[in-house]
C-alpha positions in Angstrom: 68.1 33.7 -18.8 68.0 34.5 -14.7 70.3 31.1 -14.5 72.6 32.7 -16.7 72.6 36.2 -15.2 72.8 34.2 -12.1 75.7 32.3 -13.3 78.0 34.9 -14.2 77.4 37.1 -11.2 78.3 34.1 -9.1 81.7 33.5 -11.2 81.8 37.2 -10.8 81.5 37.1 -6.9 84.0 34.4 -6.4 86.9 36.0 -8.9 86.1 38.8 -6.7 86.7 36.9 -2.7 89.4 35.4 -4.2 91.2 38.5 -5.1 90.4 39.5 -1.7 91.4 36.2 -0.4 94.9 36.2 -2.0 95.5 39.7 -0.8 95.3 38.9 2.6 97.6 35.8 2.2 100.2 37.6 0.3 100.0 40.3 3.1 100.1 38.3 6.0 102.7 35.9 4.0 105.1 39.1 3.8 104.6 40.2 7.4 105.6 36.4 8.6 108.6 36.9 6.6 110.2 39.9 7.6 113.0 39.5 9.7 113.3 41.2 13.1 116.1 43.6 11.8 113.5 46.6 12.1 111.7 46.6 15.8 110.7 49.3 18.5 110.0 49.0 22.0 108.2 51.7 24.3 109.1 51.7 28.6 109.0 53.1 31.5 111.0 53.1 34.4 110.5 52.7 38.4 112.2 53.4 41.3 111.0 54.0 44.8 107.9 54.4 43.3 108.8 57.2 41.2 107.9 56.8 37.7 110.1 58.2 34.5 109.4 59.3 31.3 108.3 57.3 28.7 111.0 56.2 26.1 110.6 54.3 22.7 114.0 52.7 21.5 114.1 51.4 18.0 116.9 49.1 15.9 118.1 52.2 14.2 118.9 53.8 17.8 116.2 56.3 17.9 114.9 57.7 21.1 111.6 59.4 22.3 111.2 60.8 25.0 107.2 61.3 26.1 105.2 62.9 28.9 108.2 63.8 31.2 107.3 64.9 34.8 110.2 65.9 36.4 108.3 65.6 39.4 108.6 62.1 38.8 111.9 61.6 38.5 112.8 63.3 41.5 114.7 59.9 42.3 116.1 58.8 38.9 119.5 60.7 37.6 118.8 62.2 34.2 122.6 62.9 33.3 123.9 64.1 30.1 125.7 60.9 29.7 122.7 58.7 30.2 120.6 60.7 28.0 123.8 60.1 25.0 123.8 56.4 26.2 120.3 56.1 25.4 120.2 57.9 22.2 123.0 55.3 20.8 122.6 52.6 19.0 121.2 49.5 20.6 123.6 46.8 20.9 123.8 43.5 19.5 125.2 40.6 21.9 126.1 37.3 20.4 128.6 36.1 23.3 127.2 36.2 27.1 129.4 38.2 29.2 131.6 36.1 31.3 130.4 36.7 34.9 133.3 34.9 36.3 135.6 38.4 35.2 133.3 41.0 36.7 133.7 43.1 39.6 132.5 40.8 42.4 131.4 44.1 45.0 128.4 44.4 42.5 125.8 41.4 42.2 122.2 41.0 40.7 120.5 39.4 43.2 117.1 38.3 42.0 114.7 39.3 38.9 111.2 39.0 38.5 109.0 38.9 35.1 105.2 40.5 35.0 102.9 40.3 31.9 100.3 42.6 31.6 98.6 42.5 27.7 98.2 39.5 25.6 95.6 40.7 23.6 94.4 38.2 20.6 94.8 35.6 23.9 97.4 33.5 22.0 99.4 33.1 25.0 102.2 35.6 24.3 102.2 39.5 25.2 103.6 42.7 24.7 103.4 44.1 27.7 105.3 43.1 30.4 107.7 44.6 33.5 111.4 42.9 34.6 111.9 44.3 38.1 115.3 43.5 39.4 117.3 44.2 42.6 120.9 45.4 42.3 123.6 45.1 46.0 127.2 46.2 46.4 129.5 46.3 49.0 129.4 49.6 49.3 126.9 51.9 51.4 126.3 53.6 48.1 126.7 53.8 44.1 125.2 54.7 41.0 125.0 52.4 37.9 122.7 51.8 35.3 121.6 49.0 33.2 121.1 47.5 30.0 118.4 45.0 29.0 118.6 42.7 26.0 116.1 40.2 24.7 117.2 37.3 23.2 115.4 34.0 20.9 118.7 31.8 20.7 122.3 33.3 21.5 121.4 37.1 19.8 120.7 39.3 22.3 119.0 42.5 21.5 119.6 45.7 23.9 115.9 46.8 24.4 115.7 49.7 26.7 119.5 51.4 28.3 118.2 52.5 32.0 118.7 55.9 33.3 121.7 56.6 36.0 119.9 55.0 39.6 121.1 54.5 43.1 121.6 51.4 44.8 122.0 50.9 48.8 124.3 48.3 50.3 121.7 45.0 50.2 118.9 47.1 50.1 115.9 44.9 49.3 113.7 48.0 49.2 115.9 49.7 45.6 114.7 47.2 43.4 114.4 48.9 39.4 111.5 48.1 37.3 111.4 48.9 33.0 107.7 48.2 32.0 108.2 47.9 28.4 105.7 47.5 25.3 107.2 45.5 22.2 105.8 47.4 19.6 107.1 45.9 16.5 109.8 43.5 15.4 109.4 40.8 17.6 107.8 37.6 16.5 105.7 34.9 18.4 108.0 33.2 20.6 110.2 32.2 23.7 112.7 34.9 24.8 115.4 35.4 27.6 115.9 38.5 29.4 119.7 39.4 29.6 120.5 42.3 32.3 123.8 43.9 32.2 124.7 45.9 35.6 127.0 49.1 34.6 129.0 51.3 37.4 128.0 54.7 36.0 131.3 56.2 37.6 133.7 54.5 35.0 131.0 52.8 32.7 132.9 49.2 33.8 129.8 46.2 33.6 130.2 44.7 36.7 127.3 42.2 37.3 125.2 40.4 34.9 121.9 38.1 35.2 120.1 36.2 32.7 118.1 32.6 31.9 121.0 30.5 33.2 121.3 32.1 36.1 117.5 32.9 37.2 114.6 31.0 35.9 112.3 33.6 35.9 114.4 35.2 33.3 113.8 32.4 30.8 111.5 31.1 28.0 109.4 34.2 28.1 106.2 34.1 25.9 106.8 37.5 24.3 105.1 39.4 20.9 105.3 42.8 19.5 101.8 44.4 19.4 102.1 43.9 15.3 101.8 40.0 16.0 98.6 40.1 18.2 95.9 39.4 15.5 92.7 40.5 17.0 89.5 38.9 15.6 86.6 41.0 15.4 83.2 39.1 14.3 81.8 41.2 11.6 77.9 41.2 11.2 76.5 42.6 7.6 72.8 44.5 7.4 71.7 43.9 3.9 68.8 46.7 2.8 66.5 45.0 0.1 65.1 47.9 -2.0 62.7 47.4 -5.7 63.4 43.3 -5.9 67.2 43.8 -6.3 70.7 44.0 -4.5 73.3 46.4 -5.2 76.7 45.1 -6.1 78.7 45.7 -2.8 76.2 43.5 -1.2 76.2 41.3 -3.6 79.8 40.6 -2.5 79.1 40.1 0.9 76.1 37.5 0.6 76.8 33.7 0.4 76.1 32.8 -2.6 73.4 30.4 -1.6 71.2 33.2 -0.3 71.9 34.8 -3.8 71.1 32.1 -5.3 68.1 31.4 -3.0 67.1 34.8 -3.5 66.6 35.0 -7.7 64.8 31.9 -8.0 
């Protein structure tokens, strides 16, 4: 009689972990497959050591604008235009810009990649900063920039800069974007595409990206929705008149169950 009891809770128990086990599959199965149509991506921007506002930029064009201290962006122009510009929708790129036909008094010279978080420690993060350095002939001039990331020859615009000043050859005007990929962006090796704008007649005039600079190139990048954390779970069973309750029931091993009624 107990073998039989025994028996049929057991079946019961494992109809029950492999619900739970087909779940998860069929939910991680359907994350894997979405495409990376819908993404968002949170940043920040530098200059002279003056920090913006926080923006998140989504595929849909959205824009949110978090925490602003205009204390702190005593260096950065905040013009109506930029503010439009960043509201738009975020570009799509499937054709490099032709450096060869830009203005040639504006250059990128150099870019620089830091990674911050990689959280599940899978090698890839979604936190990271592009710091780049922008030079002109000219003493002075405002521009602005757009960033795209890039897995193959699309090139998604991430984050559209505010309006900033560059200085001549100034080594010392460099522009950072920290930037948190939030969703939309699987596991993988991207390129950083930077697009150099004169803000005075919206003309791109420079351009840098992985086959130019190698630090620029096969970036090991995630959005945070990709990180899978594993936490160790440890279950406390309480043993109360000879018998287990049925949630426990479906977290022993069976072996201890069956241990236990014998």
């Amino acid at each position: 009689m107990t073998n039989t009891i025994l028996t049929a809770i057991s079946n019961k128990v494992i109809n029950a972990s492999l619900i739970i086990a087909s779940s998860l599959l069929i939910s991680t199965s359907l994350l894997a497959e979405q495409t990376d149509t819908s993404w968002s991506v949170k940043s920040t921007e530098k200059q002279f050591e003056q920090t913006s506002e926080k923006i998140e930029k989504s595929a849909s064009g959205e824009l949110l604008i978090q925490s602003m201290s205009k204390a702190n962006a005593t260096n950065i122009s905040d013009s109506e235009n930029s503010k439009n510009r960043q509201l738009a929708n975020a570009r799509t790129l499937t054709i490099r810009p032709n450096a060869n036909n830009l203005d040639q008094t504006f250059w990128l010279y150099d870019a620089w990649i830091t990674f911050h978080s990689d959280q599940d420690r899978d090698g890839f993060y979604n936190h990271f900063t592009v710091e780049f350095d922008a030079d002109t002939e000219f003493n002075h001039a405002e521009v602005y920039a757009r960033l795209y990331l890039a897995k193959g020859e699309v090139f998604k615009e991430y984050h559209s800069t505010s309006n900033f000043n560059i200085y001549a050859d100034n080594n010392n005007d460099s522009f950072v974007v920290e930037s948190e990929l939030v969703t939309g962006f699987p596991s993988a090796d991207y390129e950083v595409l930077i697009e150099l704008y004169d803000a005075y007649n919206n003309q791109l005039v420079a351009t840098l990206d992985g086959t130019n600079d190698a630090d620029l190139y096969l970036l090991p990048l995630e959005s945070a929705n990709y990180e899978e954390v594993y936490v160790d779970q440890v279950v406390v069973i309480h043993e109360s008149g000879g018998s287990l309750g049925w949630f426990s029931l479906l977290l022993v091993p069976l072996v201890a169950l069956r241990k236990y009624f014998q």
